[in-house]
N, C-alpha and C positions, 0 to 999 in steps of 0.2 A: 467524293466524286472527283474525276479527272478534268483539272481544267484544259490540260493541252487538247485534246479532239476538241473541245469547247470553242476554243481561239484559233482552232485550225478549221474548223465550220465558217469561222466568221470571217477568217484572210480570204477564204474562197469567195464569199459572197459582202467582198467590201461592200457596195454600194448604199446600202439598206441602211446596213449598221453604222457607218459614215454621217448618213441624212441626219439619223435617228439624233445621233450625238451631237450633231453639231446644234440641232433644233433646242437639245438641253442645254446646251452651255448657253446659248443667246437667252434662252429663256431666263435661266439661271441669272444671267446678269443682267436682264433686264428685269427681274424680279427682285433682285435684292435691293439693286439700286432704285426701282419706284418704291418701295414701302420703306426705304431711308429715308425718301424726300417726303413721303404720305406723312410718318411720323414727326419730319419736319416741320410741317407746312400747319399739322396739327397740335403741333407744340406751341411753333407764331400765333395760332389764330386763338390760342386760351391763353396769351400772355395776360396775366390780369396790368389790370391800365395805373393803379393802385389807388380809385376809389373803395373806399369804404362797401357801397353797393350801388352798383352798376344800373342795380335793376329801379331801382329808386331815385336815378339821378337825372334830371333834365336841363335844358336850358334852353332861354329864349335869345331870337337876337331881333332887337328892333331899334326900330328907325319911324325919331318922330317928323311929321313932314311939318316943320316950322321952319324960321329963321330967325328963329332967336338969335343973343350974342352967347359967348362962353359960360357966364357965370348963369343963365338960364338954364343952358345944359344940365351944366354939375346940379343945380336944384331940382331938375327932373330926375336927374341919374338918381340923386339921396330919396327924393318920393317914389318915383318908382320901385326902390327897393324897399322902403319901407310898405308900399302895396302890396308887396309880393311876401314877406314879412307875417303881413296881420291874415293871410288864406289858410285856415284853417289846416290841417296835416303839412302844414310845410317846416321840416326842420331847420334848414338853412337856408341864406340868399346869400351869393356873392357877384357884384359885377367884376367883370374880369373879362381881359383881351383875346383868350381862346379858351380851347377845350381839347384836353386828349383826345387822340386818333379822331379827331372831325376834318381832318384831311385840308383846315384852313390855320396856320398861324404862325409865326414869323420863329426866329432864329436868330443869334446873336453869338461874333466871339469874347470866347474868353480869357483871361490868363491871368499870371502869377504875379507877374511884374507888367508896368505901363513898360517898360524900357525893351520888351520883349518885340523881336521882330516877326514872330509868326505867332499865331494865338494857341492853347494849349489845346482848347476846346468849342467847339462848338454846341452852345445849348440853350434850349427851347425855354423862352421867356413867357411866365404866367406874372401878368402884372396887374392885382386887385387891391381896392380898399378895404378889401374884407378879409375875413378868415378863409385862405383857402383849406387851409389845415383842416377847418372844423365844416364844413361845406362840402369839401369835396369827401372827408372822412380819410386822409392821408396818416398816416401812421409816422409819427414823432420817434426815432432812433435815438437821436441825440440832441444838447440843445431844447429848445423851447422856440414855443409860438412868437407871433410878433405882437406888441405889448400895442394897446388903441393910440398911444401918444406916437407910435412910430409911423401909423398910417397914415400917410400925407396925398390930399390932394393936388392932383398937376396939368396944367394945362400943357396939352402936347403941343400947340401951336405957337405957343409962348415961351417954353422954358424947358431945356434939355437934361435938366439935372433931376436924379433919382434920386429915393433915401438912399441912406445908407449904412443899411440892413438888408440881408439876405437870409432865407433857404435854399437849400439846395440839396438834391437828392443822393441816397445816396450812392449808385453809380457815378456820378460826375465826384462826388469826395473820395471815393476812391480812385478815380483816376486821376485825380489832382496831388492828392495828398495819401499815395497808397502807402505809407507806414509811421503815420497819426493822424491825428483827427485834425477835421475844418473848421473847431468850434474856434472860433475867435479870428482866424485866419482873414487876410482881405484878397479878393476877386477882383477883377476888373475886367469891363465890359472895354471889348477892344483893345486896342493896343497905341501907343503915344503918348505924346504930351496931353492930350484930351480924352484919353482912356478915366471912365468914371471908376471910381472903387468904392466898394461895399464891404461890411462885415460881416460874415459869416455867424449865425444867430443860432441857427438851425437846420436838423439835417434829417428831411423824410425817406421813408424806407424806397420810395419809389414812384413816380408820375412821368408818361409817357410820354411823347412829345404829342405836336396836334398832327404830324402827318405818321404817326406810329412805326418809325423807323425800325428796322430787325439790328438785333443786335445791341449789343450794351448802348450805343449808340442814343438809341431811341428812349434811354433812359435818365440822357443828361437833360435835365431839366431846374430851372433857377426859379423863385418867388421872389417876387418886388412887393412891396407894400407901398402901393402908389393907388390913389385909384384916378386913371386919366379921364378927361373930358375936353371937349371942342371941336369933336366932331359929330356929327349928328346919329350915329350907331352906337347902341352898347348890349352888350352881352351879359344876360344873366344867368349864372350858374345855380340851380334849385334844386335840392334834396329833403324828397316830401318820405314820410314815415310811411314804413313797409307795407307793402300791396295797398298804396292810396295813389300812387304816382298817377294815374289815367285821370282820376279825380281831377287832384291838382292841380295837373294841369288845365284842363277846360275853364275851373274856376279862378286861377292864376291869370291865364289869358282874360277870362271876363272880365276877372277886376282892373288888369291893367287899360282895355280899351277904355273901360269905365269913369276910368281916373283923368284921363286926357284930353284936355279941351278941342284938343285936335286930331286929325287923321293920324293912324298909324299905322305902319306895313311890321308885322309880328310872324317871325317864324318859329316853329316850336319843333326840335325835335329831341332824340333820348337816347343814353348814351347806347343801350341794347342795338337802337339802330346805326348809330356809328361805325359799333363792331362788325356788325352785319356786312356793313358797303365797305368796311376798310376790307376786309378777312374774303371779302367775296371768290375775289381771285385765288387765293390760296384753298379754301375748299372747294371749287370746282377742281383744281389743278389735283388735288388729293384725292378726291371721287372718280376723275377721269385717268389715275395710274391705278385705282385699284382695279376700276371697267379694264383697263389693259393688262392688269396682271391675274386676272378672274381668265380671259378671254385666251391668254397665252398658257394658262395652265390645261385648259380645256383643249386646246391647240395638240399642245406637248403628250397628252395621254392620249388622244385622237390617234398622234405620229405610234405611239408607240401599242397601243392597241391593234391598230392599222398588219404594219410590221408583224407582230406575234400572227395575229391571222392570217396572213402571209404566210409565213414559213412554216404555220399548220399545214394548210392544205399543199404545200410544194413538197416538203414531206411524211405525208400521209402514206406512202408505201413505207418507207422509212422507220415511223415510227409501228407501224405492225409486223414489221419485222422482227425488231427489238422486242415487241409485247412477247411475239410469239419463240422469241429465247430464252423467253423465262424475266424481260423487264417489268417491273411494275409499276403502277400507275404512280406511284409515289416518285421512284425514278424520272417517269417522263417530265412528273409537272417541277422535279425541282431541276432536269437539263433545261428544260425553258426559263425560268424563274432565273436562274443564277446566266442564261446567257444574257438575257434582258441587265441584270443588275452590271454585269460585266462593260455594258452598252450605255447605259447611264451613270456608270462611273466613270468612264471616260468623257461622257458629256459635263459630269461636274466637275469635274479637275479640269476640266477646259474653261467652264461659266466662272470660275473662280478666278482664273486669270484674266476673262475677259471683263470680270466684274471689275477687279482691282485697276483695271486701266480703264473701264469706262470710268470710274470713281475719279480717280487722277485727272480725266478729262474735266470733268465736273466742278473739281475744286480749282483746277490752274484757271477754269475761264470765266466759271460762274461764280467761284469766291464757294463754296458748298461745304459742311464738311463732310472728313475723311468718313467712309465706310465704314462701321464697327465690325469688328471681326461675327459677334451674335449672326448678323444679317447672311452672309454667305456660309455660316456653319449651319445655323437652321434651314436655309434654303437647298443645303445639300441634302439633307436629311428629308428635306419634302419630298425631293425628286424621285432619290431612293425609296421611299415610299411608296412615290407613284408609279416609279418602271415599275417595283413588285405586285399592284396593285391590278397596277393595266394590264398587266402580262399572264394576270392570275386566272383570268378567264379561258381566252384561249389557249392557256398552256393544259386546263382542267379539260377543254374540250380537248386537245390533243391524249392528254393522258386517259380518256373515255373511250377511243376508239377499240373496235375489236380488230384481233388479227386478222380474221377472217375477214373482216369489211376493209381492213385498211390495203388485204395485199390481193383485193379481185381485182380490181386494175389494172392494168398493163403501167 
């Protein structure tokens, strides 16, 4: 087939063809770029946190309403968890000062040397008397657990000094020490003359912080083997044996009320719902580009459906003309079909450019990354599909007319 009368149909009657294109290329690149960030947004929200099993894991935080002194505390902290201990499907108990992506827990820097004037790192501090290792179900890389003689008791209100022994995961050992290992290596919380340092013991595959940061970031995380007291709150970290967790809990709570001479305010929640309320935001943000890119595609066949029935009936003498020279039906529906692809190839070659520079936009302001090439080569290929698609109908109807019908009109 001849494309020049093809492209010389379409200089005559820019406007159409113009709309039609330009409607592809924005679509184009507002489609590739939503289903980069859909894929993004759903990649953050299945980061695993690097518990063992998530679905298995709870923790309380209570606060008993006494006033007792310090050393009362620490003996409620040790019965308490021995409470929580003797409840039947319970694997582990650790108290400890946070919890992955539970959107509450502190931060601390780091470095290589006290003498260093800016810190290397900043990362999210888990400080228990217990095994978080074996609790949380953290996966041991390198190194070893911390040994019962290492876990020391500390009152925060009295004494600033930490063991000195560490874990630490390994995202943060590699970005400390990315060409060898942490194992022995010393850390230091802060920077100075009063910068404390630790020994590097052990190095877990992975633990999130508690505000679940995107990005390696969110992955530097340290263990203390401290377990603090003297304040009136502590947190217990519980991992009860598979599909017993709802159990467990109710009866973990019972016992602890149970246990307690006195009033106490117990919250219980699980880390499934942590995810939930961290990730909230990123999967509606996920669900509502694909609502837009469902809606825009429906838009775009709409424009180009539209279009073909158009220039159906504007040349319906036109095309009975042709029939009646001896064209055939095959003729008519592939001059439709190839002007249509003609018309959404120039919208893709344009969505690609405007893809690449919305992308650009994306990463200089929102830090996002670059666009993979997959996303606007497949999304060409959509398009292309869909001018042939949408155009298929009424090009079928154009190729159906009879001579005679198409040329009794004036």
């Amino acid at each position: 087939m001849e494309i020049k009368p093809i492209l010389s149909a379409l200089m005559r009657n820019k406007t159409g063809p113009i709309l039609v294109a330009l409607q592809v290329a924005l679509s184009l690149a507002i489609l590739a770029n939503a289903l980069h960030v859909v894929n993004e947004r759903r990649a953050v929200a299945a980061r695993p946190t690097g518990l063992q099993d998530e679905a298995a894991t709870f923790y309380f935080n209570v606060r008993n309403l006494n006033s007792d002194g310090p050393e009362q505390m620490l003996a409620t902290i040790k019965r308490e968890t021995e409470v929580l201990r003797a409840v039947p499907g319970v694997v582990s108990v650790a108290q400890v000062t946070q919890m992955p992506i539970s959107g509450s827990g502190s931060t601390n820097s780091v470095a290589l040397d006290r003498r260093q004037e800016r810190e290397s790192a900043l990362a999210s501090v888990y400080i228990s008397g217990d095994s978080l290792v074996k609790t949380l179900g953290l996966r041991l890389v390198e190194g070893r657990d911390f040994q019962p003689q290492e876990l020391v008791d500390v009152n925060e209100n009295a004494s600033r000094d930490l063991p000195k022994q560490l874990i630490i995961t390994k995202p943060l050992a590699d970005k400390l020490w990315p060409n060898g290992s942490a194992i022995g290596k010393t850390l230091y919380f802060g920077t100075g003359e009063e910068a404390q340092g630790a020994q590097i013991v052990g190095v877990v595959e992975r633990l999130q912080s508690a505000h679940g940061d995107v990005g390696e970031r969110g992955e530097w995380s340290a263990l203390v083997p401290a377990r603090l007291y003297g304040n009136p709150g502590s947190l217990y970290a519980i991992r009860a044996e598979a599909g017993q967790r709802d159990r467990v809990m109710k009866e973990a709570e019972a016992a602890l009320r149970k246990s307690s001479a006195t009033p106490m305010i117990l919250e219980a929640k699980t880390v499934e719902e942590d995810r939930q309320k961290r990730y909230r935001g990123d999967v509606a943000l996920a669900w509502m580009l694909i609502t837009v890119s469902v809606l825009l595609l429906l838009i775009t066949c709409s424009g180009i459906v539209g279009m073909a029935s158009l220039w159906v009936t504007q040349r319906r003498k036109q095309i009975g003309v042709r029939r009646a020279l001896g064209a055939r039906k095959l003729d008519i529906l592939r001059y439709f079909i190839v002007e249509n692809v003609m018309i959404t190839s120039a919208g893709v070659f344009g969505g690609v450019v405007l893809g690449l520079g919305l992308n650009h936009l994306l990463v200089t302001r929102l830090e996002m990354a670059r666009l993979p090439a997959p996303y606007l080569v497949g999304g060409a290929f959509v398009f292309w599909a869909l001018g042939i698609l949408a155009a298929y109908g009424p090009a079928w109807r154009a190729a159906s007319i009879s001579p005679a019908t198409a040329t009794r009109s004036a």
